[in-house]
C-alpha positions, 0 to 999 in steps of 0.5 A: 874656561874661555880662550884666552884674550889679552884686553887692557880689563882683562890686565886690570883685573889680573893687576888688581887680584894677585897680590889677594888671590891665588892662580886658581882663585883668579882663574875662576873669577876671570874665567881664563885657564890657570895657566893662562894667567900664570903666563900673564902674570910671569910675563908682566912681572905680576907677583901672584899670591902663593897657593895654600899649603896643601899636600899633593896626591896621586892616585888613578881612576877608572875613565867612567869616573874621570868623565862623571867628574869632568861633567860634574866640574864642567857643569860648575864652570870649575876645573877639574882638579879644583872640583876633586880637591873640594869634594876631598876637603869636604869629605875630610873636614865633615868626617864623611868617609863612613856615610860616603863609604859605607864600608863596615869600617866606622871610625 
């Protein structure tokens, strides 16, 4: 993500894509920080688009596979979390825990 820079397109852009897309959503097609445009939007009245329903988790891993995953996100210009909830989604909705796992434990 790019520093922030308040320009008159940047807060079309932002007026234009709220009331459609999340925070995340507009981060990403913007290219600014999430909370970058959630200060915006807070402070411009802007009503944004609520998130998905989604259930949070938390959960620990080693600093090795903390900076892989940032590589991998970086390289996607994605955030971080963005990249982890997709690769999880993906791995439930394609029933990939055996094939990824590969732990003697097939459902």
């Amino acid at each position: 993500m790019t520093k922030f820079v308040h320009t008159p397109e940047i807060s079309e852009k932002l007026r234009e894509l709220a009331p459609s897309h999340t925070v995340q959503e507009i981060a990403r097609i913007v290219g600014i920080a999430p909370n970058s445009v959630t200060s915006f939007c807070k402070v411009a009245g802007i009503k944004i688009k609520p998130g998905r329903d989604k259930q949070r988790f938390s959960t620990k891993i080693s600093i090795d596979a903390a900076v892989e995953m940032q590589r991998a996100a970086d390289s996607r210009r994605m955030d971080v979390n963005d990249l982890i909830c997709k690769l999880l989604e993906t791995i439930a909705k394609d029933h990939m825990f055996d094939a990824i796992l590969d732990d003697g434990h097939a459902t």
